[in-house]
C-alpha positions as CSV (number, residue, x, y, z in Angstrom):
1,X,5.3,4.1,-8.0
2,X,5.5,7.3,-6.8
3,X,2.3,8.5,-5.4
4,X,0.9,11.8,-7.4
5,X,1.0,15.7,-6.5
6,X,-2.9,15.4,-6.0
7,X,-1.8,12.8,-3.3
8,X,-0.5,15.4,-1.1
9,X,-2.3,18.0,-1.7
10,X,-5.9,19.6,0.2
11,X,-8.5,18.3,-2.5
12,X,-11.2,20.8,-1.0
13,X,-14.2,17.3,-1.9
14,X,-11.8,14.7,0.4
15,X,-12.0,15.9,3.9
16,X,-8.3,15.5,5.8
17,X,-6.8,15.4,2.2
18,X,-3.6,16.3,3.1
19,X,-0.4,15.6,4.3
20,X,1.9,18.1,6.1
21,X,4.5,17.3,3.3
22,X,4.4,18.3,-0.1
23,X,5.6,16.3,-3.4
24,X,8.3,18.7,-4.0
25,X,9.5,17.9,0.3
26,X,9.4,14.2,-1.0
27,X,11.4,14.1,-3.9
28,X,14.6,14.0,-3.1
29,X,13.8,11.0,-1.1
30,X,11.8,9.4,-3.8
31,X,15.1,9.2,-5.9
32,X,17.4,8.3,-3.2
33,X,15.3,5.0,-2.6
34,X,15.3,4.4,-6.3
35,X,18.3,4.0,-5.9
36,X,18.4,1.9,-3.0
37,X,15.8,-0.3,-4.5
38,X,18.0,-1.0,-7.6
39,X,15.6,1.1,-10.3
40,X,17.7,4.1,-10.0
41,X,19.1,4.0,-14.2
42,X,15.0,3.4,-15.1
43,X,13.7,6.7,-16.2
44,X,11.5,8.4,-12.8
45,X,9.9,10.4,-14.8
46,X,6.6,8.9,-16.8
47,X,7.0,10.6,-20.1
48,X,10.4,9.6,-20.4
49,X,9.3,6.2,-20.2
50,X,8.0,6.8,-24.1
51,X,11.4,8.2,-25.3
52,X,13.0,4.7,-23.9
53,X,10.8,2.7,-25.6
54,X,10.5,4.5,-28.8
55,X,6.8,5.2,-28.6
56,X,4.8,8.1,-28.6
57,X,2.7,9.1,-25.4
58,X,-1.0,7.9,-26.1
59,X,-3.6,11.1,-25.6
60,X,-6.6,9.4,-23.2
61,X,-8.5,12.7,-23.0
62,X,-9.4,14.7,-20.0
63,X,-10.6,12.0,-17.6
64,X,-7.7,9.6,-18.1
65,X,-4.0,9.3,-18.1
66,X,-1.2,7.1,-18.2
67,X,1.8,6.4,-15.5
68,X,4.3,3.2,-15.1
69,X,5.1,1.5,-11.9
70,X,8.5,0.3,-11.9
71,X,10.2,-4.0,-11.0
72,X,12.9,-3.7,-8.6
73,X,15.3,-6.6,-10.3
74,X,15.8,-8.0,-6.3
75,X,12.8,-7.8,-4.2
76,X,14.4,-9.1,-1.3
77,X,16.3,-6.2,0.7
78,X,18.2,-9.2,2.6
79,X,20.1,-10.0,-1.0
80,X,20.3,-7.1,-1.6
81,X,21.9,-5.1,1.7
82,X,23.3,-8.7,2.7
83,X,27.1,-7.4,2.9
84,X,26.1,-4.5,4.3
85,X,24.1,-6.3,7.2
86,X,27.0,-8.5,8.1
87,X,29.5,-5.7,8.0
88,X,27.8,-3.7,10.1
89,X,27.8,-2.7,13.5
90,X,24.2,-3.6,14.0
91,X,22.8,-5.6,16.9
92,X,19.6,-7.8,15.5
93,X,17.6,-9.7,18.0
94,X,15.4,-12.0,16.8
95,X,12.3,-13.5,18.7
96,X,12.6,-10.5,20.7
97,X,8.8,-8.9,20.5
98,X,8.4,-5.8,21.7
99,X,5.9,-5.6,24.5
100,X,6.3,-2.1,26.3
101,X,7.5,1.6,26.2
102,X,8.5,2.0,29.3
103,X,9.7,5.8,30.2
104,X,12.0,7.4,32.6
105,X,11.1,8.5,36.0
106,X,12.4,12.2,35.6
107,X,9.8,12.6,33.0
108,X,7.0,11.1,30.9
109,X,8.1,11.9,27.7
110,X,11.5,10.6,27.6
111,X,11.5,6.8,26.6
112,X,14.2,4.8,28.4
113,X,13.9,1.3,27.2
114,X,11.8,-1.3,25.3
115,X,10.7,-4.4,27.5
116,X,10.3,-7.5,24.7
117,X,8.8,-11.0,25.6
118,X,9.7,-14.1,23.8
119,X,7.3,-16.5,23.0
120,X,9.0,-19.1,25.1
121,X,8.8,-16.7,28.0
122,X,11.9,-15.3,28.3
123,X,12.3,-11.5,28.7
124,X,14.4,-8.1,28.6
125,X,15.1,-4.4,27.9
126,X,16.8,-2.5,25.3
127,X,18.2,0.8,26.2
128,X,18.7,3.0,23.6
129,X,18.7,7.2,23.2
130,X,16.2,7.3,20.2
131,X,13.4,3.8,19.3
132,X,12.0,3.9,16.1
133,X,9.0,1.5,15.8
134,X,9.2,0.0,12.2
135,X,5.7,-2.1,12.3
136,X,3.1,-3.2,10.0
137,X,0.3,-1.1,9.3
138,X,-1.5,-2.5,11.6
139,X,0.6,-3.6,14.7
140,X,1.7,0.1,14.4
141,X,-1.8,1.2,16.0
142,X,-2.1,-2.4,17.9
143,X,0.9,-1.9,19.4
144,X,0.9,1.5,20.6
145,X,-2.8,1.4,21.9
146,X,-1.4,-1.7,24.0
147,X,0.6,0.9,26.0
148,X,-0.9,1.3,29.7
149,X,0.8,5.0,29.4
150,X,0.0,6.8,26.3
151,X,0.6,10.5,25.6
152,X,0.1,10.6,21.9
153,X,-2.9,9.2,21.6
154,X,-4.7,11.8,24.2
155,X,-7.6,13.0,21.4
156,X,-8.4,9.2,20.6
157,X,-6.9,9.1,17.1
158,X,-4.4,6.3,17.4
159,X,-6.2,3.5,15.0
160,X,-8.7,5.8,13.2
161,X,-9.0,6.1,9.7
162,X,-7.4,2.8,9.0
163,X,-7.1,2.6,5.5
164,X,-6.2,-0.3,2.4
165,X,-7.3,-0.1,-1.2
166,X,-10.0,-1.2,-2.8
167,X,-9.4,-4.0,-5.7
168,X,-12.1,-4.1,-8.2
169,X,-12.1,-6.9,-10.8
170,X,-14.4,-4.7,-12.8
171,X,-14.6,-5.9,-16.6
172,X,-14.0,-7.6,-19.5
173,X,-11.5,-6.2,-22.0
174,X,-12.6,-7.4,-25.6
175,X,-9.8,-6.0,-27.8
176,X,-9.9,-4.3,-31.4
177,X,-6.8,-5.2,-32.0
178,X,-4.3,-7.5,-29.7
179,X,-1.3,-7.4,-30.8
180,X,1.5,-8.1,-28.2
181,X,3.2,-4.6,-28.4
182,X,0.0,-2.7,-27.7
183,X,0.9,-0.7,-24.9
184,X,-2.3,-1.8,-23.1
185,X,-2.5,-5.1,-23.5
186,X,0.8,-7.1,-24.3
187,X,4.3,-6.6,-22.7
188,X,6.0,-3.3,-23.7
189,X,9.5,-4.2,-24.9
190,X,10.7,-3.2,-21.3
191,X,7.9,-5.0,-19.4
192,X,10.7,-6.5,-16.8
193,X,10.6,-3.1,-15.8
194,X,7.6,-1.0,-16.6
195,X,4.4,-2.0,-16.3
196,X,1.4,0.9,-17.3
197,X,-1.2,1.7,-15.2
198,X,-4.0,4.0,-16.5
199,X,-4.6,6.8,-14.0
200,X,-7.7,9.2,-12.9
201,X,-6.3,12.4,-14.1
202,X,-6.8,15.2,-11.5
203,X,-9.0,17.1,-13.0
204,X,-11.6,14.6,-13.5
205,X,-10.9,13.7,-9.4
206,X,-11.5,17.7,-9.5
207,X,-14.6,17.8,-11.5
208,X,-16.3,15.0,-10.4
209,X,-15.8,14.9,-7.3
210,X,-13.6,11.2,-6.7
211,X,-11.1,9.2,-5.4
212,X,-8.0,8.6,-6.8
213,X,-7.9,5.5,-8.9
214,X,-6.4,3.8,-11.4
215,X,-6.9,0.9,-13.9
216,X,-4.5,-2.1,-15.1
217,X,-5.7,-4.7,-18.0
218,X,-4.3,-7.7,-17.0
219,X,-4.3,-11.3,-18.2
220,X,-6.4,-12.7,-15.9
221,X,-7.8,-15.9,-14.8
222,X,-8.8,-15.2,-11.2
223,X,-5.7,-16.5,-9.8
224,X,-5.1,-14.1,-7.1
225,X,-8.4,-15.2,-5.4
226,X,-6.7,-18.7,-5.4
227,X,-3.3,-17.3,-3.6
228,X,-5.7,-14.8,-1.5
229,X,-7.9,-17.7,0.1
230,X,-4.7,-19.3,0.8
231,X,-3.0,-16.7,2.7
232,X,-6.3,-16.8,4.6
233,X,-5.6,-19.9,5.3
234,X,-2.4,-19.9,6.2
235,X,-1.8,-16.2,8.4
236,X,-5.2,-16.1,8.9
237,X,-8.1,-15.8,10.0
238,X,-9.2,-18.8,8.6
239,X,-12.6,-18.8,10.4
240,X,-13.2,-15.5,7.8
241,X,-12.7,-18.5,4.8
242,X,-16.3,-19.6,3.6
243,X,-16.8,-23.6,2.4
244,X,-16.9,-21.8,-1.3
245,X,-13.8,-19.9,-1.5
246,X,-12.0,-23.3,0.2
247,X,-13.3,-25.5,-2.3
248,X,-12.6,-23.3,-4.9
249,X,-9.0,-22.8,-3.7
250,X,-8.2,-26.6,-3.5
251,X,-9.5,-27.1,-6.8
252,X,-7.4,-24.6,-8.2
253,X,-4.4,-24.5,-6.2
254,X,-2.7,-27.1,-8.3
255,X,-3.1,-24.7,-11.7
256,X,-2.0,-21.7,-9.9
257,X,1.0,-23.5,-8.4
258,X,2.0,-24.8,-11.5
259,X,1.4,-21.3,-13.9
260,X,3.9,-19.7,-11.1
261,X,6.4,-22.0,-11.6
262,X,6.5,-21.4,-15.5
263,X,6.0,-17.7,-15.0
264,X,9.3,-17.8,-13.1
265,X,11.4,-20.3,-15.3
266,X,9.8,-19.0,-18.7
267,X,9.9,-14.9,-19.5
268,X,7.0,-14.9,-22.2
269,X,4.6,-17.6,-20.0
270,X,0.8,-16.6,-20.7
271,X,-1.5,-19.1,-19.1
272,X,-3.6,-20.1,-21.6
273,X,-6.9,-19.9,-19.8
274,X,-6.7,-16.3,-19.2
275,X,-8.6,-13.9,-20.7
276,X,-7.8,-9.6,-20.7
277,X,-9.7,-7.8,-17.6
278,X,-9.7,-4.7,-16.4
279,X,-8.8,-4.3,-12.6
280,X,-9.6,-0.9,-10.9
281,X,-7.3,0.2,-7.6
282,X,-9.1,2.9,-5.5
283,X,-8.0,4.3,-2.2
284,X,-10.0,5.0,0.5
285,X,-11.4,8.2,2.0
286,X,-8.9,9.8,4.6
287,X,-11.3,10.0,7.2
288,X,-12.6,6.7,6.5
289,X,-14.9,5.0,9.4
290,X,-12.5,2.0,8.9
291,X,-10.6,1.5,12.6
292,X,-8.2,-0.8,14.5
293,X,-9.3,-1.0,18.2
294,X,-8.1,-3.9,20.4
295,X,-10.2,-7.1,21.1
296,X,-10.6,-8.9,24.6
297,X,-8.6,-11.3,23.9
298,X,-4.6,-11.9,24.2
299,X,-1.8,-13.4,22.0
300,X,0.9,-15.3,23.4
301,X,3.2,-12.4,24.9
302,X,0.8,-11.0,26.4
303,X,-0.4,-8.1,24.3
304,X,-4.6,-7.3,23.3
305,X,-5.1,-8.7,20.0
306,X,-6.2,-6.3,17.0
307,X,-9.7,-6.1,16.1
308,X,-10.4,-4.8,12.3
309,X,-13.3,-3.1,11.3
310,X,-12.7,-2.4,7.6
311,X,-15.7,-0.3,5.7
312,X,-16.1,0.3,2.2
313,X,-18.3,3.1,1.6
314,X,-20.6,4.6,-1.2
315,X,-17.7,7.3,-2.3
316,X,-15.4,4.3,-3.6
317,X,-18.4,2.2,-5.4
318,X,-18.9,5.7,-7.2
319,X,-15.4,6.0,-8.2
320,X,-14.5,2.6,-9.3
321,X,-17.9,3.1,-11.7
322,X,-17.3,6.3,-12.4
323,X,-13.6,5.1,-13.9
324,X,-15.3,2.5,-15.6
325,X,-17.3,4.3,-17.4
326,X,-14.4,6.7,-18.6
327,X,-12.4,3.5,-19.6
328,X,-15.6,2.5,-21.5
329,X,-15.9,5.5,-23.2
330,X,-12.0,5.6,-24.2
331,X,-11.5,2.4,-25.7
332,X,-14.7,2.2,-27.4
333,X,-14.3,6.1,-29.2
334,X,-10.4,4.6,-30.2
335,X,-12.0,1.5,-31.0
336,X,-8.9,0.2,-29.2
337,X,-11.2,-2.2,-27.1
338,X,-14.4,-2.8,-25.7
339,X,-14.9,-2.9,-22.3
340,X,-17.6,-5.0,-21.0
341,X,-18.4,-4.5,-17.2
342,X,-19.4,-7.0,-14.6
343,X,-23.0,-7.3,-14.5
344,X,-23.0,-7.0,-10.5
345,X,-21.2,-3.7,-10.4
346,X,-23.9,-1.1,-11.2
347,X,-26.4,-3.3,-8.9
348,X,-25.4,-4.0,-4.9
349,X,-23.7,-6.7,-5.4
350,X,-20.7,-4.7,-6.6
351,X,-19.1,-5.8,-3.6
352,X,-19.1,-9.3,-4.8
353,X,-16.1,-7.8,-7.0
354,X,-14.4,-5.9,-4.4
355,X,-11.4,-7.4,-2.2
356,X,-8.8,-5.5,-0.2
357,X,-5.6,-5.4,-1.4
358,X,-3.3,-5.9,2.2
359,X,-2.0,-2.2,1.6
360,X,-2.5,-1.3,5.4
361,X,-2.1,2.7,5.8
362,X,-3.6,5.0,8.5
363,X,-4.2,4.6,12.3
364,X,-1.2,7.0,13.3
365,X,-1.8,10.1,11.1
366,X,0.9,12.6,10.5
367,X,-0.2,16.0,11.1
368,X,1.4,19.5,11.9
369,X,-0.2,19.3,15.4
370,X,-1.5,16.3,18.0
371,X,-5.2,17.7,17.6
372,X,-5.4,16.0,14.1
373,X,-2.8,13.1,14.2
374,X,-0.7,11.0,16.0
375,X,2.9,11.5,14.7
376,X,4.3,14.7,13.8
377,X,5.6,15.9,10.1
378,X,9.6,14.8,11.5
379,X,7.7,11.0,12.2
380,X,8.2,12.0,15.8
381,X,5.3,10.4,18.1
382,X,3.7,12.9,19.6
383,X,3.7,13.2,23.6
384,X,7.3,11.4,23.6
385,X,10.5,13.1,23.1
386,X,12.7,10.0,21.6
387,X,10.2,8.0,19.8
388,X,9.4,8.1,16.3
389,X,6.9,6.0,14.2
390,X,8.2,4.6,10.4
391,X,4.9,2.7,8.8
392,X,2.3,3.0,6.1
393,X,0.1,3.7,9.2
394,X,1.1,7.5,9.3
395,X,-0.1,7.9,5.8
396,X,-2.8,10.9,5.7
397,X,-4.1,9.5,2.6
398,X,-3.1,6.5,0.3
399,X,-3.3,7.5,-3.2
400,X,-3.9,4.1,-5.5
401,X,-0.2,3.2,-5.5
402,X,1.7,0.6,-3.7
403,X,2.5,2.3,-0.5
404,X,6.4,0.3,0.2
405,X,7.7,3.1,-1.7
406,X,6.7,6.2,-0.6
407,X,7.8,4.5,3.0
408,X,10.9,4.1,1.9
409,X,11.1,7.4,0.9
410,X,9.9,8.6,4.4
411,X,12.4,6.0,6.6
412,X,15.6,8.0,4.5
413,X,14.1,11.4,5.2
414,X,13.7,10.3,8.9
415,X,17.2,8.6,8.8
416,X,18.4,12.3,8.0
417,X,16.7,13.5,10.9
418,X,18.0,10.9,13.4
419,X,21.7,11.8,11.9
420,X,20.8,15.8,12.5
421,X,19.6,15.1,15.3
422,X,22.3,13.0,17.0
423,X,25.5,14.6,15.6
């Protein structure tokens, strides 16, 4: 899903708002990676969505509105580039985890090579005229705060800001009417490729001074707690897993195990214990006081291990109630639905409801200048003269959407750059 106009924009009420990049700057690449990601013959734009599946464009009033995200049909770039990777003339090292920037004598801008540690010890370099560092949103910041010689990050900002969105499993969704082609509830005849999401228009963002959220009604039986806890589990940390949520996850693991299976090998699958709710996405502030700084201790190359301190503040508690109550209102004037909210989510234990959703943005800000950020518009880090940054991490602002594609976006625009710049 492409993130929205508002997304880029300075919303005067969100402090460090926006991006040096506009929409319109974007688009272009929006529709090449479309492409690339195999949904390039879906319709891009939302209200042509309706026209493909013969329905008219429901009116949600001022305070809501409806977009679709789009199924790539092969999420798995390694399928679907896999030709193209072995015909290529590309050199892939594997094991081979970048350790150092190291830069040239003449002058401490220009990068010369990459030093990279195995974890059985062995070491080397990689020479190369231009490095790209394509890391997670948050080895981005870990990694370059690791660096014993740092230009970009001279005002501090590498690591600020961290951002991830906020996942609220808000309410009940008691339906009027249910019947499976309900654009709201059941699957639209296209669901293998659409799937609705019900936005905060930006006027009400506007007039009420909010975040940028947005709403799905999902079949849901709490199932992603299950696979959460056990991702815990597995990647870590576990020490962060409480007796509760393990117990719960062992006594359910076997039901979610088993509903994925027939999810996969049956198209029309509903598990039978679910039940409609309404799930709330809302980003975070810009300038949140969330940050990635580096703990004392080290991993097994040799690096400072990250330390995460993730805050939710008051500003998305408002907004996830605030679209609640719209939603509420909506459904219940339509008599479409009602929509019954948690009991804990007007009272301080909201954040009983509220997980993070491992969307990872911020900690190396792009910005027109190194005073406010730690790449520049171009990707190019700041303080080097050959390095460039491609992650979430140098989001300004993450918008409610799944950032993958609006990287995307950003690693062809930068790929056009790199070509420029070399030829």
């Amino acid at each position: 899903m492409e993130f929205d106009d508002i997304d880029f924009e300075k919303r005067e009420w969100v402090p460090g708002s926006s991006w040096p990049l506009t929409k319109a700057d974007l688009s272009p690449f929006y529709r090449r990676a479309a492409e690339l990601e195999g949904v390039g013959s879906l319709a891009q734009d939302d209200d042509a969505v309706w026209s493909e599946i013969g329905a008219h464009k429901p009116d949600l009033g001022e305070e809501l509105e409806i977009g679709f995200s789009r199924f790539c049909p092969e999420p798995k770039f390694a399928r679907v580039f896999n030709s193209e990777l072995h015909h290529s003339k590309m050199i892939l090292l594997t094991h081979a985890n970048a350790v150092s920037l190291n830069f040239s004598d003449e002058t401490a801008t220009l990068v010369q090579n990459i030093s990279f540690r195995s974890l059985n010890g062995r070491e080397g370099v990689v020479a190369a005229k231009i490095f790209v560092l394509c890391l997670g949103g948050i080895e981005s910041s870990r990694f370059l705060l690791n660096q014993s010689h740092s230009p970009w990050n001279i005002t501090g900002l590498v690591g600020k800001n961290f951002q991830d969105h906020v996942r609220c499993h808000a309410a009940r969704v008691l339906p009027s009417n249910a019947k499976a082609d309900n654009w709201f509830f059941g699957p639209l005849p296209l669901a293998k490729k659409y799937t609705p999401k019900i936005k905060l228009s930006a006027a009400a963002q506007h007039r009420h001074k909010l975040l940028n959220a947005c709403g799905m009604i999902e079949l849901h039986d709490d199932g992603f707690r299950t696979m959460r806890t056990a991702v815990q589990v597995l990647l870590g940390p576990a020490v962060s897993v409480t007796a509760r949520q393990l117990f719960a996850m062992t006594v359910d693991a076997p039901r979610v195990l088993l509903q994925r299976y027939r999810s996969r090998t049956t198209p029309a699958f509903e598990s039978a214990l679910a039940d409609p709710f309404l799930l709330v996405n809302c980003e975070q502030p810009p300038e949140s006081t969330s940050s990635i700084s580096l703990s004392s201790k080290k991993d097994t190359i040799g690096l400072y291990r990250a330390k995460i301190d993730w805050q939710i503040s008051q500003w998305e508690i408002s907004t996830i109630r605030a679209y609640v109550r719209f939603a509420m209102e909506f459904f219940e004037s339509t008599q479409l639905a009602q929509i019954v909210p948690d009991e804990r989510l007007f009272t301080d234990k909201v954040t009983d409801l509220i997980v993070d959703h491992f969307h990872h943005c911020g900690g190396t800000k792009m910005a027109k200048s190194q005073n406010h950020g730690v790449v520049d518009p171009n990707l190019g880090l700041f303080g080097t003269a050959n390095a460039y940054v491609c992650s979430a991490s140098v989001f300004p602002s993450s918008g409610f959407g799944n950032p993958t594609h609006t990287l995307i976006a950003l690693a062809i625009r930068l790929s056009d750059h790199l070509n420029s710049r070399l030829s």
